[in-house]
C-alpha positions in Angstrom: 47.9 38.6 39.0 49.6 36.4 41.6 48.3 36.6 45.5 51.0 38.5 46.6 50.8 41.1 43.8 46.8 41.3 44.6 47.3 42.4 48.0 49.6 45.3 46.9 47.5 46.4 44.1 44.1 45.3 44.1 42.5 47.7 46.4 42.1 50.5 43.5 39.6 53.5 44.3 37.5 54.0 41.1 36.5 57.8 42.4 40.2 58.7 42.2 40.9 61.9 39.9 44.5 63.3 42.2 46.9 60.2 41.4 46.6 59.0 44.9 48.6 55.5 45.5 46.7 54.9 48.5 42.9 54.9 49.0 41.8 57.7 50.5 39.3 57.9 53.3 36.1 59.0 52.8 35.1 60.2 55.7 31.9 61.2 55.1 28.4 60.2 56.3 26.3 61.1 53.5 26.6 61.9 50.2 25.0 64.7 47.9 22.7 63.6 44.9 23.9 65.0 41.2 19.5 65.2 40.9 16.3 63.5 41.6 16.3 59.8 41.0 20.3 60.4 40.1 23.2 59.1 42.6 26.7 58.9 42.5 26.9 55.4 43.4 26.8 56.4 47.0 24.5 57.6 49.2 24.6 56.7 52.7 27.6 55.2 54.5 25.4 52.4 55.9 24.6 51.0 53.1 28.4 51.7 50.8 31.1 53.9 51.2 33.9 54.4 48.4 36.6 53.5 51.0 35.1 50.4 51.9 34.4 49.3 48.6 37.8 48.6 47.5 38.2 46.4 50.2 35.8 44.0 49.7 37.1 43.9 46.0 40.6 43.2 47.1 39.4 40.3 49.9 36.8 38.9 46.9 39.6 39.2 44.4 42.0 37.7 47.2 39.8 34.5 48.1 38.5 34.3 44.2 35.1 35.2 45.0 33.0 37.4 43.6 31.7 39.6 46.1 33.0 40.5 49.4 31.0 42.1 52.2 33.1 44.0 55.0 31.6 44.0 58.4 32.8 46.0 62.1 34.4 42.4 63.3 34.7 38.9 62.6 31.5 38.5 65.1 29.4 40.5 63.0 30.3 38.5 60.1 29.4 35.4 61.6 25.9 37.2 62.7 25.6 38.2 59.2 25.6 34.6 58.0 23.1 33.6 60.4 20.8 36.1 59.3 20.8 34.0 56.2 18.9 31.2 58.4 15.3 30.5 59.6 13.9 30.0 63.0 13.4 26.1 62.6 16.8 25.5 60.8 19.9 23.0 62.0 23.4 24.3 61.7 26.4 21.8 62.0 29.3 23.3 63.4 33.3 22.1 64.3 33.3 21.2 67.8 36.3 22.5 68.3 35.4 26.3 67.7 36.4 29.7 68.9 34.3 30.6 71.8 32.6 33.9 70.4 31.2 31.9 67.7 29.7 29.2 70.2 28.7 32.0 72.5 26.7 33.3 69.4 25.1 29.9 68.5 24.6 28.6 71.5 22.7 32.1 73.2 21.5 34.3 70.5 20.9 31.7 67.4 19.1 29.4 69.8 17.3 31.9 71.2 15.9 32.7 67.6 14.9 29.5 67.5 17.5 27.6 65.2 18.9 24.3 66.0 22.9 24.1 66.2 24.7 20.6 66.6 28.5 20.6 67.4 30.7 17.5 66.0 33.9 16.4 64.4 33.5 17.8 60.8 36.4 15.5 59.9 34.1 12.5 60.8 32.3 12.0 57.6 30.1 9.4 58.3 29.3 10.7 61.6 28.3 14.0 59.4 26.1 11.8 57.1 24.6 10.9 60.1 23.7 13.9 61.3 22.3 15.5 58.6 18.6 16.4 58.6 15.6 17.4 56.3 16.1 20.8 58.0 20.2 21.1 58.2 20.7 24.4 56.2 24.1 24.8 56.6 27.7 23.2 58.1 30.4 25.6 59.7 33.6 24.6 59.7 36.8 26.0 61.4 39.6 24.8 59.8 42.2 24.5 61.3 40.2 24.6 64.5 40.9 27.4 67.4 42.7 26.2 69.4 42.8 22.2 69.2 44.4 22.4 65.5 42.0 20.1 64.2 42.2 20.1 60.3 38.7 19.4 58.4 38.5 18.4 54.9 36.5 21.0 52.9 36.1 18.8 49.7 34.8 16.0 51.9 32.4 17.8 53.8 31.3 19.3 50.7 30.4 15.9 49.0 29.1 14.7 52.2 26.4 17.4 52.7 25.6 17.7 48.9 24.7 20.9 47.0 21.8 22.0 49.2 23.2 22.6 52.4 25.7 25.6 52.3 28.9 24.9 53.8 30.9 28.2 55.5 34.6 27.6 56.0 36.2 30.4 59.1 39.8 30.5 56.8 41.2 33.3 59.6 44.0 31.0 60.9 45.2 30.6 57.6 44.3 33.6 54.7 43.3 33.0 51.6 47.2 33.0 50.9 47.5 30.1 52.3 44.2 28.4 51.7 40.8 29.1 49.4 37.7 27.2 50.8 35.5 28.6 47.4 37.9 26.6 45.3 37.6 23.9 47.5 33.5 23.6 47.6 32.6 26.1 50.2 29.6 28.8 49.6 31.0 31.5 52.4 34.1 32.1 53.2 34.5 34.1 56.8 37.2 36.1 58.4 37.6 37.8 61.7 40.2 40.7 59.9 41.2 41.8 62.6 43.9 39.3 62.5 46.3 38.6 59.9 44.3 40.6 57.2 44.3 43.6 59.3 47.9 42.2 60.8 48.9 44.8 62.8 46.5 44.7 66.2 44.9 48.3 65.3 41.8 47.6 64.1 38.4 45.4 64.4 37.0 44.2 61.0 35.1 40.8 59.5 34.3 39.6 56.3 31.9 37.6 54.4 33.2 35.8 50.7 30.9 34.5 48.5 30.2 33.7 44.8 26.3 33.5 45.5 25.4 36.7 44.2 21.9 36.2 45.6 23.1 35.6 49.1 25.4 38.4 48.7 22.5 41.0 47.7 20.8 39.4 51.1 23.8 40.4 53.0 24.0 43.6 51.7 21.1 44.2 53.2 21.2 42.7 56.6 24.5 45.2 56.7 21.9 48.6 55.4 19.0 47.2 57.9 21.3 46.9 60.9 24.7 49.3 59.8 27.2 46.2 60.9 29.5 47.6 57.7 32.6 48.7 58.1 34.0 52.1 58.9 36.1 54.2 56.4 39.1 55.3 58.5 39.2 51.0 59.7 38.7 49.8 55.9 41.9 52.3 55.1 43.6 50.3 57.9 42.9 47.1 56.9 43.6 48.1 53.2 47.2 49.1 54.5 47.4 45.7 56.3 47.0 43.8 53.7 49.7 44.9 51.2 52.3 43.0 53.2 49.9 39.9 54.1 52.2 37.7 51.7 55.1 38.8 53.3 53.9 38.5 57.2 52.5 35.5 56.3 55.8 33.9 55.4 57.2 34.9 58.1 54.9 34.1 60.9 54.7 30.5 59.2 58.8 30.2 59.1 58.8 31.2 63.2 56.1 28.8 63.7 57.7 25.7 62.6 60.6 26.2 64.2 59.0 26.6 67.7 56.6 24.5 67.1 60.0 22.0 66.0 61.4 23.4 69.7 58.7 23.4 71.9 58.7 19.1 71.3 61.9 19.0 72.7 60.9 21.0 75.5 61.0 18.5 78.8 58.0 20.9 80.0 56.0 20.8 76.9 54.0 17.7 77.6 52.0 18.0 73.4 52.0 20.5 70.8 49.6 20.9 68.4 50.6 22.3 65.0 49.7 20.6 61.6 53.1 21.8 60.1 54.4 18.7 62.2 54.5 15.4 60.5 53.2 13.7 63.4 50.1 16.0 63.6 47.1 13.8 62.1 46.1 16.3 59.8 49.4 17.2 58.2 48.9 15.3 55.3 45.5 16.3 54.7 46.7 19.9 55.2 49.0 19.5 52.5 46.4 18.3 49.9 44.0 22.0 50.8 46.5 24.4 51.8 49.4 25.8 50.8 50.8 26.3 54.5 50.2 25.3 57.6 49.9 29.2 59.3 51.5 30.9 62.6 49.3 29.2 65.3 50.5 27.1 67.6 48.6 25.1 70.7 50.6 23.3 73.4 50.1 21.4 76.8 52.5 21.6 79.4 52.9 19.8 82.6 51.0 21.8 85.0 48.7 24.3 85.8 51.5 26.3 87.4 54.1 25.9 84.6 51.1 27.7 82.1 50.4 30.1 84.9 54.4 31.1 85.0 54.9 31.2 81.2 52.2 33.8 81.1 53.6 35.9 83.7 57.5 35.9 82.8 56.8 36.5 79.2 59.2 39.3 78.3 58.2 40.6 74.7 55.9 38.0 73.4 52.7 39.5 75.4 50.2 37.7 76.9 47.1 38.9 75.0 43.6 37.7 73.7 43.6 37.9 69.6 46.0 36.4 67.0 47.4 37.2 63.6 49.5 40.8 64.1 53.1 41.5 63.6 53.4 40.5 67.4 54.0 37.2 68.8 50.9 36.8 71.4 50.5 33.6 74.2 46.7 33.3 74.7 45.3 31.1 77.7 42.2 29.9 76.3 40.5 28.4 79.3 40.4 32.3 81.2 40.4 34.3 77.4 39.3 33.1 74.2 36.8 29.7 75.5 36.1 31.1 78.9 32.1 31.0 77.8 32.7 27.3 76.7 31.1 25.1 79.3 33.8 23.3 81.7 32.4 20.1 79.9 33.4 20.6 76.5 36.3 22.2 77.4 37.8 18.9 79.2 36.9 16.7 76.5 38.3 18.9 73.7 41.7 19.3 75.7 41.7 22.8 76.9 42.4 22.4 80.1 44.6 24.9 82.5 47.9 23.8 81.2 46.7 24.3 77.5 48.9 27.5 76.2 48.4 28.9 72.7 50.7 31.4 70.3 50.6 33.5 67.7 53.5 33.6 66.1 54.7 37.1 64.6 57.7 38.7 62.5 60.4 38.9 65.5 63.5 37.4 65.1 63.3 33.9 65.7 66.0 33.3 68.0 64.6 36.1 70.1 61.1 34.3 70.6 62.7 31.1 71.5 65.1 32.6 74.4 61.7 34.7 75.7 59.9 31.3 75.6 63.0 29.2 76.9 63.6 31.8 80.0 59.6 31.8 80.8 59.7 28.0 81.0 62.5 28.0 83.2 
C-alpha cells in the first residue's frame, strides 16, 4: 500500500473477533495464562500489550522498517538508544539539537561514562575527522531544531562506514515526508507526540529499526525499566495517525506561504525554512525528502519585537511542542534550549530575537493576519 493508505489501515488488531474498525484498548495490566508454560502472546503490559502492538507495526510498516518499539515520549526513546551504548563509547551528534536531547547527553550519558562530541554533521570531512576507534554511533537531527540545518543521511552514512550506527531524529518531517532506513540509517527516532500523535493529547516516542538484534535489545531495556507505552495513549496515537498524510499536507502548504511572507516582513530580519530556495539546504532537501515539513525559525529585529509577538498572539498560542493541528510560536532561548549553555546558543543563532512556528491546519489567511497584527 501507499503511505497515506498505511496510516489509515495498517494499524490492524490481530485479537479482534467483534468486527471492530478501530483498535480497541486493552486496558489491562496482566493477562491470564490458557496453562503452564502456555501464553497468549501476552502476559504483562511491561513487556507487550495488544493495543500497543499494532502501533509499532503501523510506525515500522510506515518508515519501512521492520520493527518498531513504542516508548512513553520521544525522551525515552532517545534513552532507549543510549542504552544500546557502553561506558567508554563516543557519540557524534548535530550541533544544532533540541535541548532535551543535549540535556540527556550532556548530564546523564556523560555521567555513565560515554563520550559525546557535538558538530556540523553536514561537514563531512570534519566528521572523518572526528571519528574514533571507539565512535559507536552518529545522531543526526535532520532538519535540525530550531536552526533548520539539513544533513545528508547518505553522506554521513558513507562517511562513518558500516560499523558505526547512524540514528536519524525524522520528527520534523514523518516518515511521509522522509525515510532515513532507505537512506542508510540503523534507527530511526521520533518524539510522537508531535505530528504522529498530531493533535497535542498525548506523550509518545518511538524507536525504527531493521536490526532485529538491536530491536530484541530494546525490547528489553523497555521490560527491564517499563518506558513502553500506555494502551489508552497507543489508541491515541493510532487515531492520530490516520490523517498524518492529510495534516501533513497541510501544515507544509501554510508553511511555505508564511515562510514566503515573513521575508517580506520589514521586522523579520532571517527566516529559516529549507522550502525556500535560498535556504542552503533546499537542494539537498530535495534529493532525501519529499517535503520540506511545517517548521519554521525566524530572527526579528529585537528582543522586544520577539517579546511582543509572543504576547499579542491571538489564536496561534505561544506553547513549547510542535507538530499538532494547532499553529504554535515557541521561544527557544526561555523553552525548548533553555538547558543549552548561553555559549552554544549564541554561536548557533538562538538568540532572544530568535522566534520559532509550528505551522497547523488553520486557514492560511487567518495565521498570517494573527502574525501580521502581533508584529505590528
Amino acid at each position: 500500500m501507499k503511505i497515506a493508505s498505511i496510516c489509515v489501515h495498517g494499524a490492524k488488531d490481530k485479537n479482534n473477533t467483534t468486527g471492530a474498525v478501530a483498535v480497541p484498548i486493552y486496558q489491562s495490566a496482566t493477562f491470564s495464562h490458557p496453562g503452564v508454560g502456555d501464553t497468549t502472546g501476552y502476559d504483562y503490559a511491561r513487556v507487550q500489550n495488544p493495543t500497543r502492538e499494532p502501533l509499532e507495526r503501523l510506525v515500522a510498516s510506515l518508515e519501512k522498517g521492520a520493527q518498531g518499539l513504542a516508548f512513553t515520549s520521544g525522551m525515552a526513546a532517545v534513552d532507549a538508544f543510549m542504552g544500546l551504548l557502553a561506558p567508554g563509547d563516543h557519540l557524534i551528534a548535530t550541533s544544532d539539537l533540541y535541548g532535551g536531547s543535549v540535556r540527556l547527553f550532556n548530564v546523564l550519558c556523560q555521567r555513565a561514562g560515554l563520550v559525546v562530541d557535538y558538530l556540523d554533521t553536514n561537514n563531512q570531512s570534519l566528521l572523518a575527522k572526528r571519528i574514533r576507534p571507539n565512535t559507536r554511533a552518529v545522531f543526526v537531527e535532520t532538519p535540525s531544531n530550531p536552526m533548520m540545518m539539513v544533513t545528508d543521511i547518505r553522506a554521513v552514512r558513507k562517511t562513518i562506514g558500516p560499523d558505526v550506527l547512524l540514528v536519524v531524529d525524522n520528527t520534523f518531517l514523518t516518515p511521509v515526508l522522509q525515510r532515513p532506513l532507505e537512506l542508510g540509517a540503523d534507527f530511526v527516532l521520533h518524539s510522537g507526540t508531535k505530528y504522529l500523535g498530531g493533535h497535542n493529547d498525548t506523550l509518545s516516542g518511538f524507536i525504527v529499526t531493521n536490526h532485529l538484534e538491536y530491536a530484541e535489545r530494546l525490547r528489553y531495556i523497555t521490560k527491564t525499566v517499563g518506558t513502553g507505552l500506555a494502551p489508552f495513549d497507543s489508541f491515541l496515537v493510532i487515531r492520530g495517525l490516520k490523517t498524518l498524510h492529510l495534516r501533513m499536507e497541510r501544515c507544509q502548504y501554510n508553511a511555505l506561504e508564511t515562510a514566503k511572507w515573513l521575508t517580506s516582513q520589514p521586522k523579520v530580519k532571517k527566516v529559516y525554512y529549507p522550502g525556500l530556495p535560498e535556504h542552503p539546504g533546499h537542494a539537498l532537501s530535495q534529493s532525501q525528502a519529499e517535503g520540506f515539513g511545517a517548521m519554521i525559525s525566524f530572527e526579528v529585529d529585537s528582543a522586544q519585537t520577539a517579546e511582543n509577538v509572543l504576547e499579542k498572539v491571538n489564536f496561534i498560542l505561544y506553547a513549547e511542542s510542535l507538530g499538532g493541528v494547532e499553529t504554535l510560536i515557541t521561544y527557544p532561548l526561555l523553552q525548548t534550549h533553555s538547558d543549552v549553555s548561553e555559549e552554544k546558543r549564541e554561536a548557533l543563532g538562538i538568540t532572544d530575537r530568535l522566534l520559532r512556528l509550528s505551522l497547523g491546519v488553520e486557514d492560511l489567511e487567518d495565521i498570517l493576519k494573527d502574525l501580521a497584527q502581533a508584529l505590528a
